[in-house]
BAFI-3210 file (N, C-alpha, C; in Angstrom, 3 decimals, decimal comma, padded with zeros to 6 digits):
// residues 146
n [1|2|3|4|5|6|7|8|9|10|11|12|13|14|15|16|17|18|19|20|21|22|23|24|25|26|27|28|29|30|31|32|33|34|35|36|37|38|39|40|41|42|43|44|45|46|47|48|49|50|51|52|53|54|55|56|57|58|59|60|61|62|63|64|65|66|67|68|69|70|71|72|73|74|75|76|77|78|79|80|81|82|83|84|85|86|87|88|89|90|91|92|93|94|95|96|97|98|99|100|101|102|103|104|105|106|107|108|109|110|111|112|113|114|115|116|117|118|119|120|121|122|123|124|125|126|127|128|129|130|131|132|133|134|135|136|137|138|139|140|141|142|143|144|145|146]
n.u [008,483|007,449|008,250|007,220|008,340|006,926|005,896|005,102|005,611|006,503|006,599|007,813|006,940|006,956|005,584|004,816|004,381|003,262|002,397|000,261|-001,293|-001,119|000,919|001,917|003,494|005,609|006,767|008,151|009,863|011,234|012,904|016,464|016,739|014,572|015,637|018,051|016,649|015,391|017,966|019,020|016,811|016,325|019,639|019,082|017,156|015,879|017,697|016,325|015,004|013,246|010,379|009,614|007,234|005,666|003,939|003,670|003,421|004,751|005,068|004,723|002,269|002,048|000,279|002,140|002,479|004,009|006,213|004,755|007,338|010,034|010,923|013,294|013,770|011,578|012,414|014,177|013,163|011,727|012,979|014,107|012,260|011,988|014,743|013,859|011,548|011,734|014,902|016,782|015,569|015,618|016,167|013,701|011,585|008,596|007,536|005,562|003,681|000,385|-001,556|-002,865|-003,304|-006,473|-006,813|-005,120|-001,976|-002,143|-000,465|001,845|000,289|001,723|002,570|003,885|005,674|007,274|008,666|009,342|010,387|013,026|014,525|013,255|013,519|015,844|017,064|016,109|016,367|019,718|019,930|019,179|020,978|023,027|022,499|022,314|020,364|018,443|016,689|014,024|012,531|011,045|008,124|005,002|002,435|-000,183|000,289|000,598|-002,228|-003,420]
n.v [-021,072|-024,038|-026,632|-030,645|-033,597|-036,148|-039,107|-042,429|-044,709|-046,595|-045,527|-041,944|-039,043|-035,582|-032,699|-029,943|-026,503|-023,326|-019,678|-020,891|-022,885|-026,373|-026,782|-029,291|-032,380|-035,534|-038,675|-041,225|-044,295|-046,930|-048,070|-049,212|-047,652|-046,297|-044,465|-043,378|-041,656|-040,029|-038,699|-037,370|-035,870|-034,270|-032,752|-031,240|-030,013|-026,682|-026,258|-025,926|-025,020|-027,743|-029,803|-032,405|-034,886|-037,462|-040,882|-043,625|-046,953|-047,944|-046,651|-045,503|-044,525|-043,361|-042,652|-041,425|-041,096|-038,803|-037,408|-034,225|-031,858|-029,695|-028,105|-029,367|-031,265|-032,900|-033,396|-035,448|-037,056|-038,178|-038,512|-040,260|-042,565|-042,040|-043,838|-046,392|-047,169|-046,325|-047,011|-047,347|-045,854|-043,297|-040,118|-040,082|-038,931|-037,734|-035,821|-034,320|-032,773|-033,221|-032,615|-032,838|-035,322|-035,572|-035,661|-037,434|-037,302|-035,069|-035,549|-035,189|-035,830|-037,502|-037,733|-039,415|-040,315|-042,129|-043,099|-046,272|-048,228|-046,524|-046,984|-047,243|-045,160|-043,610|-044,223|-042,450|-039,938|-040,221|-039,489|-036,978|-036,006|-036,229|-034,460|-032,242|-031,103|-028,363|-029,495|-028,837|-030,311|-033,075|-034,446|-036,283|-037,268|-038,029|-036,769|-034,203|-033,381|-033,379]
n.w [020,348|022,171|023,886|024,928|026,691|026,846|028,180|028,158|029,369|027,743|024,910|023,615|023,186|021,550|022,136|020,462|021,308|020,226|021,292|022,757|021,277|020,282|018,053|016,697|017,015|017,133|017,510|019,247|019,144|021,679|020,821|018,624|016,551|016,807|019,231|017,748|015,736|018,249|018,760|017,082|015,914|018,405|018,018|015,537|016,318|017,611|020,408|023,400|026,657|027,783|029,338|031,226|031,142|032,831|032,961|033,845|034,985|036,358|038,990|042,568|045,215|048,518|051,585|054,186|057,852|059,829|062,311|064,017|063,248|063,219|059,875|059,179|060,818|059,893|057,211|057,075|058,350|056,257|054,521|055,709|055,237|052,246|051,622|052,797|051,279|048,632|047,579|045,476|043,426|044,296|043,240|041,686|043,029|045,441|047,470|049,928|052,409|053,250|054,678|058,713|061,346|062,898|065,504|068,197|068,823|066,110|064,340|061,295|057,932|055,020|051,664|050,132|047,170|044,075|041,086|040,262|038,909|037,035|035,671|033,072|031,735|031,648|029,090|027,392|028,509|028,959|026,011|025,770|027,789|026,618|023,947|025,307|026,213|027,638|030,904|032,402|034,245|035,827|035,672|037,393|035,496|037,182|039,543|038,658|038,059|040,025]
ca.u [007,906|007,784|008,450|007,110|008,056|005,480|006,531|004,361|006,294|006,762|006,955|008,482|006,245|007,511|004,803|005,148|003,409|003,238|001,112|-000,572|-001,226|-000,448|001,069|002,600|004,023|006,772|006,690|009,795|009,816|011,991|014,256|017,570|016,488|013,630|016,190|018,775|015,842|015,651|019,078|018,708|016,038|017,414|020,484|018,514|016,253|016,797|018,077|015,443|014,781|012,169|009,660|009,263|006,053|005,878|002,688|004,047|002,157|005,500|004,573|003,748|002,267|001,786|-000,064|002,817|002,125|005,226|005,357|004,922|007,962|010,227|010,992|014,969|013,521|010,709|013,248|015,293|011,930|011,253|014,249|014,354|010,645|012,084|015,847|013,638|010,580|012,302|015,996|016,906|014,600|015,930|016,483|012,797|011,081|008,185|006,933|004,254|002,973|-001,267|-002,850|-002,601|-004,290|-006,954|-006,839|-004,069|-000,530|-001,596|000,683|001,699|000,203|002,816|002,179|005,426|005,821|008,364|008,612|009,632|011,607|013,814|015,259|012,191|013,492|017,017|017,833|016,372|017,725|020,999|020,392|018,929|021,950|024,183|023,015|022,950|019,230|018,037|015,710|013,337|011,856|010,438|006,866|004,177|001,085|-001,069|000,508|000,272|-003,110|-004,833]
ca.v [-022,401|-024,581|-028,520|-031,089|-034,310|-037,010|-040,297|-043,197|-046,194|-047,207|-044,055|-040,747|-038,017|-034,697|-031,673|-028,471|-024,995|-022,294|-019,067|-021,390|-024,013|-027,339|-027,007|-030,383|-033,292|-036,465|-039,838|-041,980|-045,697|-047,184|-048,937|-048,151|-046,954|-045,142|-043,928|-042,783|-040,776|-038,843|-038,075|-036,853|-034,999|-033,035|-032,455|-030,690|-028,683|-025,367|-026,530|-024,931|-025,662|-028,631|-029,973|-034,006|-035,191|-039,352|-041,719|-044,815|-047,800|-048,467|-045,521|-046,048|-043,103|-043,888|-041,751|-041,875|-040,296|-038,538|-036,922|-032,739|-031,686|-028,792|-028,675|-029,549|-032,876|-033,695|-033,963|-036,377|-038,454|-038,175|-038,885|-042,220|-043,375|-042,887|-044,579|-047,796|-047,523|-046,341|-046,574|-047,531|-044,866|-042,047|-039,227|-039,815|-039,516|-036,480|-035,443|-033,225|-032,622|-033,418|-032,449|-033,362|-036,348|-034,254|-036,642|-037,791|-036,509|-034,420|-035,895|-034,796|-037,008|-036,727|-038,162|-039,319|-040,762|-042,278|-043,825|-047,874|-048,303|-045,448|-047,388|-046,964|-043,145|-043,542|-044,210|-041,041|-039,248|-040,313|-038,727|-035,468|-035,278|-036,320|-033,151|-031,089|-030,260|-028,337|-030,491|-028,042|-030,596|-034,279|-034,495|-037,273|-036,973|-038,397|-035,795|-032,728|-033,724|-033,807]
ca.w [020,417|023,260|023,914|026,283|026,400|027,358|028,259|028,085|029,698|026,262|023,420|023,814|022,890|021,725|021,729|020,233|021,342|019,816|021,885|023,768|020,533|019,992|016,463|016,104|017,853|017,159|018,319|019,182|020,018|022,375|020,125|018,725|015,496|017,739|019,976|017,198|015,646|019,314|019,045|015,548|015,999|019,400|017,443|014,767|016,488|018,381|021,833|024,594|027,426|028,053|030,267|031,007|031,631|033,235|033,125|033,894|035,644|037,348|039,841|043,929|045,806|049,564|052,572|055,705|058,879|060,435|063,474|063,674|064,274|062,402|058,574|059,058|061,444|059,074|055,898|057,990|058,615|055,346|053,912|056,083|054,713|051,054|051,718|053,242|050,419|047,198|047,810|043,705|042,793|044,985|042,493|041,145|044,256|045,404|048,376|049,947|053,459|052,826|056,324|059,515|062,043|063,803|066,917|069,037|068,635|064,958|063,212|059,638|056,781|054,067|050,213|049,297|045,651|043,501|039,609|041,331|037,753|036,633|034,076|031,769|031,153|031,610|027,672|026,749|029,792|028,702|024,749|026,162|028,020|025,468|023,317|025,940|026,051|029,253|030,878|033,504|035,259|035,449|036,849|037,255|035,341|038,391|040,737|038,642|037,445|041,283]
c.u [008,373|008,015|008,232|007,021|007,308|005,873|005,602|004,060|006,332|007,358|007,005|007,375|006,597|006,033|005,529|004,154|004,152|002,308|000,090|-001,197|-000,434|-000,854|001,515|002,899|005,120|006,538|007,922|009,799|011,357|013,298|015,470|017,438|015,364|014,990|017,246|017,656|015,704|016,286|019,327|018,033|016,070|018,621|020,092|017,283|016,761|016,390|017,525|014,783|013,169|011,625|009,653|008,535|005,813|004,651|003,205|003,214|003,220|005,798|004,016|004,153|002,116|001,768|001,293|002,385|002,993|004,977|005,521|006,184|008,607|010,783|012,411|014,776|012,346|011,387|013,998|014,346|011,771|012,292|014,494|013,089|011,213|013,307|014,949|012,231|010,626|014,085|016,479|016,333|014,408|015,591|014,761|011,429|010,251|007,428|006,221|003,490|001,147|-001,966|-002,133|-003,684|-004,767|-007,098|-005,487|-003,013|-000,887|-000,555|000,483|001,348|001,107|002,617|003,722|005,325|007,133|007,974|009,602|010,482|012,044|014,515|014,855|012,936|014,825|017,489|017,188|016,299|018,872|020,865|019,978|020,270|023,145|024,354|022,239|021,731|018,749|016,967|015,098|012,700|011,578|009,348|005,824|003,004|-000,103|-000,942|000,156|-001,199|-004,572|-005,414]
c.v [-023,061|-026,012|-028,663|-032,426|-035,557|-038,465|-041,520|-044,623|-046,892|-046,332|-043,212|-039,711|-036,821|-033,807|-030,750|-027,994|-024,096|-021,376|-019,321|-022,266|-024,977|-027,442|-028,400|-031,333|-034,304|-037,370|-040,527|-043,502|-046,072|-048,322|-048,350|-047,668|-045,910|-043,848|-042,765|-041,938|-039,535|-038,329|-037,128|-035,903|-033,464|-032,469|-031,317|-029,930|-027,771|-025,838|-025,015|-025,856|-026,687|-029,521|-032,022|-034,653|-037,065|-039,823|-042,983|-045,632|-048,079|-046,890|-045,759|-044,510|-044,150|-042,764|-041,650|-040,805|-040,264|-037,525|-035,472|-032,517|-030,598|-029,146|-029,473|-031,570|-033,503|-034,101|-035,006|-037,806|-039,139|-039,017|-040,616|-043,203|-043,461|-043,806|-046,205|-048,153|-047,665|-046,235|-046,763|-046,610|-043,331|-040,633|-039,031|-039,823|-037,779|-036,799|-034,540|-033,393|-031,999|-033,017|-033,482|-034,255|-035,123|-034,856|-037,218|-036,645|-035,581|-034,667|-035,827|-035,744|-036,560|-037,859|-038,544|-040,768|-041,339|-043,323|-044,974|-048,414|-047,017|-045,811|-047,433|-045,565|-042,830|-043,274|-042,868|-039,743|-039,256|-039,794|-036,944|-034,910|-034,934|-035,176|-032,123|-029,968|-029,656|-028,843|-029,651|-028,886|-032,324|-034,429|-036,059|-036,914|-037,383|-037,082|-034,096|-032,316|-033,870|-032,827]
c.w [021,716|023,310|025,045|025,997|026,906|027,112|028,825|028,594|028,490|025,031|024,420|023,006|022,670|020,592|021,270|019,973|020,657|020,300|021,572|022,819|020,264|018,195|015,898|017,715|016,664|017,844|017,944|019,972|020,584|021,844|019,082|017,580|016,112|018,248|019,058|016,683|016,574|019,268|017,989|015,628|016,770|018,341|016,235|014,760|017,400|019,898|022,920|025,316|027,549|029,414|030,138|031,732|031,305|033,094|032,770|034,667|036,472|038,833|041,486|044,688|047,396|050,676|054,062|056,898|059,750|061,583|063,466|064,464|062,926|060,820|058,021|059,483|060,721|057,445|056,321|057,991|057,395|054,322|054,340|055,251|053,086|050,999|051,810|051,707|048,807|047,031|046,152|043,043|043,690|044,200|042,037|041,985|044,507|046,978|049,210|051,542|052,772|053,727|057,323|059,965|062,465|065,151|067,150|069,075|067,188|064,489|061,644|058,726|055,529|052,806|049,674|047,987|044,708|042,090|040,471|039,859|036,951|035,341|032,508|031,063|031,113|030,010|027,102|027,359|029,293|027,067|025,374|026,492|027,286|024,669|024,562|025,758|027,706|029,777|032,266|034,703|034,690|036,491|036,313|037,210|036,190|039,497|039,841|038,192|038,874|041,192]
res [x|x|x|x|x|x|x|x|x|x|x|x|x|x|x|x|x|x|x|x|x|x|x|x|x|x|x|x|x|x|x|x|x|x|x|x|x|x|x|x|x|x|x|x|x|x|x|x|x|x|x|x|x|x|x|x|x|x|x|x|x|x|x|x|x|x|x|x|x|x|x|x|x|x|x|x|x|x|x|x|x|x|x|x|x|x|x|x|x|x|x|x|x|x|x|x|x|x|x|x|x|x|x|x|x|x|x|x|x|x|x|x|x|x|x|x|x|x|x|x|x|x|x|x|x|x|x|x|x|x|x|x|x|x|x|x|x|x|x|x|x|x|x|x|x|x]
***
């Protein structure tokens, strides 16, 4: 069986596959009888690794256009555009060279992304970790969805 959990900016969502069916699901509200439920629940099912899938409205993508240069000096660029755009929201932050200008200097257009409140996902971030569930990934249903 597999798990994925699906996060709503509000409820917690917990799928379960089975080869390649969705046999079930779980819903968990964001309050502390919600929350103790999560913890409950993790605690009492078989700890495997899981997937965590975002759709929040607190979400800003934005086109930048950096200049071509190698992949060591474009993480550096890159790195400065999210420090000044999402610095609070570092950790939850994506980025993606999109094409280049086809006029002037070609310069790289780069898609860089970030969840602009982190604190939505934090409280059940902090039970996952608590039991000690492996957590594979955290993606944004807009981005994996183009």
């Amino acid at each position: 069986m597999q798990r994925l959990f699906y996060f709503t900016g509000y409820r917690l969502k917990v799928f379960h596959w089975k080869n390649h069916r969705l046999v079930g699901g779980v819903s968990f509200k964001p309050t502390e009888s919600g929350l103790g439920e999560f913890r409950t629940y993790l605690r009492q099912s078989v700890n495997m690794p899981v997937k965590f899938l975002v759709d929040v409205i607190e979400e800003d993508f934005r086109i930048e256009t950096v200049p071509h240069v190698g992949s060591k000096d474009r993480n550096a660029v890159i790195n400065r555009l999210i420090d000044r755009h999402y610095r609070s929201s570092r950790q939850y932050c994506f980025h993606e060279v999109v094409g280049r200008k086809k006029t002037g200097r070609k310069d790289d257009r780069v898609l860089v992304g970030a969840m602009t409140n982190p604190l939505l996902i934090q409280p059940w971030l902090d039970i996952i970790d608590e039991c000690a569930v492996p957590l594979s990934g955290i993606w944004s249903l807009p981005l994996i969805s183009q």
